[in-house]
Structure formats: C-alpha cells, structure tokens
C-alpha positions in Angstrom: 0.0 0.0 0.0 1.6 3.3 -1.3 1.2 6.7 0.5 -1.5 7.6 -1.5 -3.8 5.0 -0.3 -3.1 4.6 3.1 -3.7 8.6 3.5 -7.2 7.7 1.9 -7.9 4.9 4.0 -7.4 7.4 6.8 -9.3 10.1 5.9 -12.6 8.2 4.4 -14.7 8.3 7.6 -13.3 12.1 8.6 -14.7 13.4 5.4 -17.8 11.4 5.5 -18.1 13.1 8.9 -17.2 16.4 6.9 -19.9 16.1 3.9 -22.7 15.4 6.9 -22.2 18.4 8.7 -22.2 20.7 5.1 -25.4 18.7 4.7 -26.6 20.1 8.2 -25.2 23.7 7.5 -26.5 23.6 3.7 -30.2 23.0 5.2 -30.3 25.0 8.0 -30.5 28.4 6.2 -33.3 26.9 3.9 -35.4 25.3 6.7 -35.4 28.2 9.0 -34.8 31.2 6.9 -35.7 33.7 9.8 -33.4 32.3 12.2 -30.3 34.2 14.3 -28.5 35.9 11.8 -25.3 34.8 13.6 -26.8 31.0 12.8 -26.9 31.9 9.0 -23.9 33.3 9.0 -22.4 30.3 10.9 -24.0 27.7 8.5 -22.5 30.0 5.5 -18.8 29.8 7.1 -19.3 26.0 7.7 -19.9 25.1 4.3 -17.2 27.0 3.0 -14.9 25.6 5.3 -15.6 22.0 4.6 -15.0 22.7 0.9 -11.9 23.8 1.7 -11.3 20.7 3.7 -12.2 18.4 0.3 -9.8 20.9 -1.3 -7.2 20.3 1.1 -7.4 16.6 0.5 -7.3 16.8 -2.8 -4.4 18.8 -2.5 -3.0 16.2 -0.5 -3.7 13.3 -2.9 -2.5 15.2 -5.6 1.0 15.5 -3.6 1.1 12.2 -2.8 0.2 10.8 -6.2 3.1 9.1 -7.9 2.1 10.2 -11.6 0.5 13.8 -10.4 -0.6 14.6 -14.6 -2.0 11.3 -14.4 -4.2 11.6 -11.3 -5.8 14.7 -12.5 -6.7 13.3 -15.8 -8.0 10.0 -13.3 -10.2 12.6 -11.4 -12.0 15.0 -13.3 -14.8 15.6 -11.3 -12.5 16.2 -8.2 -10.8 19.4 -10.0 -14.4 20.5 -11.7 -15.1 20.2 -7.9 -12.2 21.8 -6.4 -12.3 25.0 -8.9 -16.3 25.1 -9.0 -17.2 27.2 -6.4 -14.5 30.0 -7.3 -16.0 30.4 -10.2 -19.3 32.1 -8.9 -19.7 32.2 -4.9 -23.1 30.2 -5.2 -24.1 28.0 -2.6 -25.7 25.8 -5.0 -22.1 25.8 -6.8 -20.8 24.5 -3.2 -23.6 22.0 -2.8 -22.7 20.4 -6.0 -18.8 20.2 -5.5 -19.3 19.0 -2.2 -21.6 16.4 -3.3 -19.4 15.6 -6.0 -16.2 15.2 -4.0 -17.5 13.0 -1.2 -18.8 10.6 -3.8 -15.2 10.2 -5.3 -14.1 9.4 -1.7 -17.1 7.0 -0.8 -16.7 5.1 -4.3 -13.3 4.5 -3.0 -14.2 2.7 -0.2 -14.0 -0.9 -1.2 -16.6 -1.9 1.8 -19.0 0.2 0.0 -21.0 -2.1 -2.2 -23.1 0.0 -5.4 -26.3 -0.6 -4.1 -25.5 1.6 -1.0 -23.6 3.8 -2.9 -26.7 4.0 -5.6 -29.1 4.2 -2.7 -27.5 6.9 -1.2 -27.2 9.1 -4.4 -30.5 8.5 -4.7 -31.8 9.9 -1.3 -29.0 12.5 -1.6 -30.3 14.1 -4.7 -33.8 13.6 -3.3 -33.0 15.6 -0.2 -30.3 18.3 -1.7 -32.4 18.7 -5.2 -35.5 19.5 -2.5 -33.5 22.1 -0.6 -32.0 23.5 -3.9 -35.8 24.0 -5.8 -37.0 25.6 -2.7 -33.9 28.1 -2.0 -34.3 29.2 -5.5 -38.0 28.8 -6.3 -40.0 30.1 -3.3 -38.4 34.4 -3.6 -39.8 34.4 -7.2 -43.8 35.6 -7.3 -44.3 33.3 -10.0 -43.2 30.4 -8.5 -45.4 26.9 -7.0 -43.1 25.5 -5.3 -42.8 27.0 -1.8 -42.9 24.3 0.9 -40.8 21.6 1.5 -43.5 19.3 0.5 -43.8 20.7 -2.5 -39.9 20.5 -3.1 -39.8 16.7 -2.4 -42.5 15.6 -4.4 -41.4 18.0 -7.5 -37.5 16.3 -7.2 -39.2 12.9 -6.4 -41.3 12.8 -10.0 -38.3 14.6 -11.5 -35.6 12.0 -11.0 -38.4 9.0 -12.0 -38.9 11.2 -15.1 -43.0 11.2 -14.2 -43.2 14.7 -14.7 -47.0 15.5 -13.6 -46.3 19.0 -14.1 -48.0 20.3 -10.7 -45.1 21.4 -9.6 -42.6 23.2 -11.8 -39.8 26.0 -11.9 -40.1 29.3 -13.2 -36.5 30.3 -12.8 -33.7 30.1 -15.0 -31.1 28.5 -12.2 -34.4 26.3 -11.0 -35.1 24.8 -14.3 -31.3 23.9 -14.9 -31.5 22.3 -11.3 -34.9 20.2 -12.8 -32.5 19.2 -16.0 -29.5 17.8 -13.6 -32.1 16.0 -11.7 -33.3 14.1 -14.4 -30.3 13.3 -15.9 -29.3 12.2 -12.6 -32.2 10.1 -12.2 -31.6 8.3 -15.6 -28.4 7.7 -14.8 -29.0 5.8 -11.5 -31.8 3.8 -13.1 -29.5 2.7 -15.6 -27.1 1.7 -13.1 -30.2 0.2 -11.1 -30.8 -1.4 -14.0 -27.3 -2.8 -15.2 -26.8 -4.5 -12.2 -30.3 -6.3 -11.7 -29.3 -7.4 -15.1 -25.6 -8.1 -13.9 -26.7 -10.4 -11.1 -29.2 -12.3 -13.6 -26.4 -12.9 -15.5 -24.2 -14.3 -12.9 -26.8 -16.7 -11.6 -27.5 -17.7 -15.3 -23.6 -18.4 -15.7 -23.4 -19.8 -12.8 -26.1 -22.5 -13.5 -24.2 -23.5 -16.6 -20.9 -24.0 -15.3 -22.6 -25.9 -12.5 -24.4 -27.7 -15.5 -20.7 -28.5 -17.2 -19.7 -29.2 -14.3 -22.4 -32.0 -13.7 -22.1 -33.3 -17.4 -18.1 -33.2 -17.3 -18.8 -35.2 -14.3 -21.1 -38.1 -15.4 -19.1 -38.4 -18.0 -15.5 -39.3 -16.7 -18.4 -41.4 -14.3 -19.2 -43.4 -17.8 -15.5 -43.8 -18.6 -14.7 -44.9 -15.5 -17.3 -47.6 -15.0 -16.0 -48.8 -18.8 -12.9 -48.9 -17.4 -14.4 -51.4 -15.1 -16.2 -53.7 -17.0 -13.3 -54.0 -19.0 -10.8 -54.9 -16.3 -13.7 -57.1 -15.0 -14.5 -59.0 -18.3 -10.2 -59.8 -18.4 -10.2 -61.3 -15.2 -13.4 -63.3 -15.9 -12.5 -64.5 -19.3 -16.2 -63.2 -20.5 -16.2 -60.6 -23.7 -17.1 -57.4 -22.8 -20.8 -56.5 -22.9 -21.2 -53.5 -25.4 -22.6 -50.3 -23.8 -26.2 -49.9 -22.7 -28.4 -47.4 -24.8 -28.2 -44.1 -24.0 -32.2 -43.7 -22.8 -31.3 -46.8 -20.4 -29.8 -46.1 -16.8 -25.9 -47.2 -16.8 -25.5 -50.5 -14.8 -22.2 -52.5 -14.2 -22.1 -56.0 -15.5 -23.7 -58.7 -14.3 -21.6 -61.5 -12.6 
C-alpha cells in the first residue's frame, strides 16, 4: 500500500463526517430562513470551510500521487469540484462540488457495495435537489413551489422522469437544477438497472458451469465404469458387454 492509499484509507470516515455536517449547515438556512442571523452566517462559514477541507485533501492526494498529470486526468470531477465554487460564490455551486467530492471518496471505499452507494445518491439528490428548488424557487412571485413538500414531491417525480407537471420551476437557475435531476435520475436507473441485469447474469452463468460441471462429471463417471467392465470382463474370461443405450440407466455387468 503506497502513501496515497493509506492517506485515503485514513481520511474516508473524517470526510464522510465532513460532507454530513455541510449537509446540516446547507439545510439550515433553507429550513429556517428567519433564524439568528449569527446561525446563517455560521452555517455559510461551515460550508465553505468543509469545501476547503475536500480541497485540502485533494491537494493532499494530488501530492502524494506518484504520476500527479495522471491523477488529475484519473479525477476529473474532483478538480471541476475543487475549482467550481471560485468560479461564482453560489451556494448551489458548493452543494454540487461538495456532493461531487465525497462521492469520489465514498466510491473508494471498497466496503461500499453500489447498491449503498446507488441508494445513497438516490436519497442525496432527493434531499439536496428539495433544498436547492425551494432556496431558489420560493423568492420568485411566479413560482409553485414553496414548501418543503412541495420540493420533495417536484424532485421525487423529476428524477423518476414522471413529470405531472403540478409542480414546476419558473427560474432560470431552477429549471437547470430540474435538467441535472433528471439526468441524474436516468443515470442511477440505468445503473439500477445494469446491475439487476448483472446479477441475472451471474446466476444464469453460474447455473451452466454448474451444469458443465455435472455433465463433465457423469461423463469421466461413464468412462470410469468402462474402465471397469473391461478390467472385469479380463479377469473373468467373458467378452465385454457393449454399452447400454443411452435412454437406459448405466449399470455395471452382471456376474
């Protein structure tokens, strides 16, 4: 194990620990818009500081890498990540790098089987496309999406591509939100889908080595038992009986 992946190895649960409190900090302003101004403020200074911790580790990988041009053209999304938010001071920008960088780290983890990983994207992008739709959504007089409620049940029938169309943005930044959501949700059913596919697959394969295996089997069984009715029909002096038909069960020869 090289530098590189024992500093990852350290740092996976710390920065799981990380993306959960920007989670908390990302919804508190949203939730409870009218709240202590010091709180808001707070929550804003949180979420920039644990961007800055993914940038730090990202830093850090980069350092430790042992082919550095190679391990940014490995990790895209990490720089898009790392460089996002400086773009345009958006919090929706630091949502979505944020996002974005913990799921490189957690689809490191090798303990981390795809359908947690797929599960948690799912209820991640539920939750955060909710908070997003409302934060943008409710301060425009046009909008119909103004309650929580509202916000999970628009992001819920936008990632399943339904699309009942009761609830929709007006904005420019909300409908670009609705079009990562449901390119988001595609993607993840297509994954969904792969691997229900993948695992019938491996069962099916399964059953026909298991199959060769059985077939392979009877026949070194046949060749064996030959074997024996020859050595049998030498030390007898009879001639060797010729085989039985294939529709009739196999049976050795009668003394």
């Amino acid at each position: 194990m090289n530098r590189l992946e024992r500093w990852e190895r350290r740092t996976q649960t710390p920065l799981i620990g990380l993306a959960v409190l920007f989670a908390l900090a990302y919804a508190a302003p949203i939730l409870a818009p009218n709240a202590d101004p010091l709180l808001l403020r707070g929550a804003v200074w949180t979420e920039w500081a644990v961007w800055a911790g993914f940038t730090a580790d990202y830093a850090v990988r980069l350092t430790l890498a042992e082919h550095r041009w190679g391990f940014v053209k490995g990790n895209p999304l990490s720089l898009a990540a790392v460089v996002l938010p400086l773009v345009q001071p958006l919090r929706l920008l630091r949502l979505v790098s944020t996002l974005l960088l913990a799921g490189q780290r957690v689809r490191m983890a090798a303990q981390v089987r795809l359908t947690t990983y797929v599960v948690g994207a799912v209820l991640g992008l539920l939750v955060f496309g909710s908070l997003a739709v409302l934060e943008i959504e409710r301060s425009s007089p046009t909008a119909n999406i103004r309650t929580l409620g509202d916000a999970l049940w628009w992001s819920f029938t936008t990632m399943t591509t339904v699309g009942y169309g009761d609830h929709t943005p007006t904005t420019g930044l909300g409908r670009l939100l609705a079009v990562g959501l449901m390119l988001s949700g595609i993607a993840l059913l297509g994954v969904v889908t792969a691997n229900i596919a993948a695992w019938f697959i491996a069962r099916f394969e399964a059953d026909d080595r298991m199959d060769h295996l059985n077939h392979q089997a009877i026949l070194d069984l046949t060749a064996e038992v030959r074997e024996l009715r020859r050595q049998l029909a030498e030390v007898t002096g009879t001639p060797v009986q010729p085989p039985p038909p294939a529709s009739e069960p196999l049976a050795l020869a009668d003394d």
